[in-house]
C-alpha positions in Angstrom: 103.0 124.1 103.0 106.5 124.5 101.0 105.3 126.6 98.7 107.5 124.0 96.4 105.7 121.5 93.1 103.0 119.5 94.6 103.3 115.9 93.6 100.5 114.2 91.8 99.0 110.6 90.4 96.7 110.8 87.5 95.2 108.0 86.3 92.9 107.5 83.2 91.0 105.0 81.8 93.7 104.6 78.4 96.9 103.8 77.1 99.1 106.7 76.6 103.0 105.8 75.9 105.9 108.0 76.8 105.2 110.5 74.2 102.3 111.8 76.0 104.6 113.2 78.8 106.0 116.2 77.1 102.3 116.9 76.7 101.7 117.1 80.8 105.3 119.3 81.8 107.4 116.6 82.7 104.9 114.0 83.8 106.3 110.6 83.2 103.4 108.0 81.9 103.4 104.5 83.0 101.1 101.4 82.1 98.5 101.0 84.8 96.3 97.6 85.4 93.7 97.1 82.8 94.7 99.2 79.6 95.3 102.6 82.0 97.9 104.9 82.3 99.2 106.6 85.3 100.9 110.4 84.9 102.8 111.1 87.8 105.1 114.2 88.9 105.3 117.7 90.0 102.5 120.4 89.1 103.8 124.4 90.4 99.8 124.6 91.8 96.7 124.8 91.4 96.7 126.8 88.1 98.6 123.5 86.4 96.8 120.7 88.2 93.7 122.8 86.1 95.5 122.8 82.8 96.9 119.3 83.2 92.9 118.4 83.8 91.8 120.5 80.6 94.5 118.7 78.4 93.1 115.0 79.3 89.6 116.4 79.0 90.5 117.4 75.4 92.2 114.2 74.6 88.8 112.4 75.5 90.4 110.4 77.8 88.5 109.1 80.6 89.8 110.5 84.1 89.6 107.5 86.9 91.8 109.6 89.8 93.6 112.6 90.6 95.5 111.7 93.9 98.3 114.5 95.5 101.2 112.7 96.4 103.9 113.1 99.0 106.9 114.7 97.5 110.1 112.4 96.3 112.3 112.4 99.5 115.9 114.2 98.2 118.4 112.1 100.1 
């Protein structure tokens, strides 16, 4: 473990525009198949992958996935 951001790929079941990243630290949104969005980027652990959780659970927005990712290669 790098003790670095983990990388992560949260879908839900709605269609949340750009806006909505400044809402999940950086996340950038994108339109999934079928009227989803997928939030993907770097979360500092497990504390934020909670928080980023709590804030979709507040929007009411239906959660399809949470998938860790493998970190953007730097080269």
């Amino acid at each position: 473990m790098s003790g670095g951001p983990a990388f992560y790929e949260i879908r839900v079941d709605a269609v949340l525009d750009d806006a909505w990243s400044a809402c999940f630290d950086g996340f950038v949104a994108t339109e999934g198949p079928a009227g989803q969005t997928v939030l993907t980027g770097p979360l500092a652990d497990q504390a934020a992958l909670h928080g980023a959780l709590a804030r979709i659970r507040d929007l009411g927005v239906p959660l399809l996935s949470v998938r860790q990712l493998e970190p953007p290669s730097t080269s």
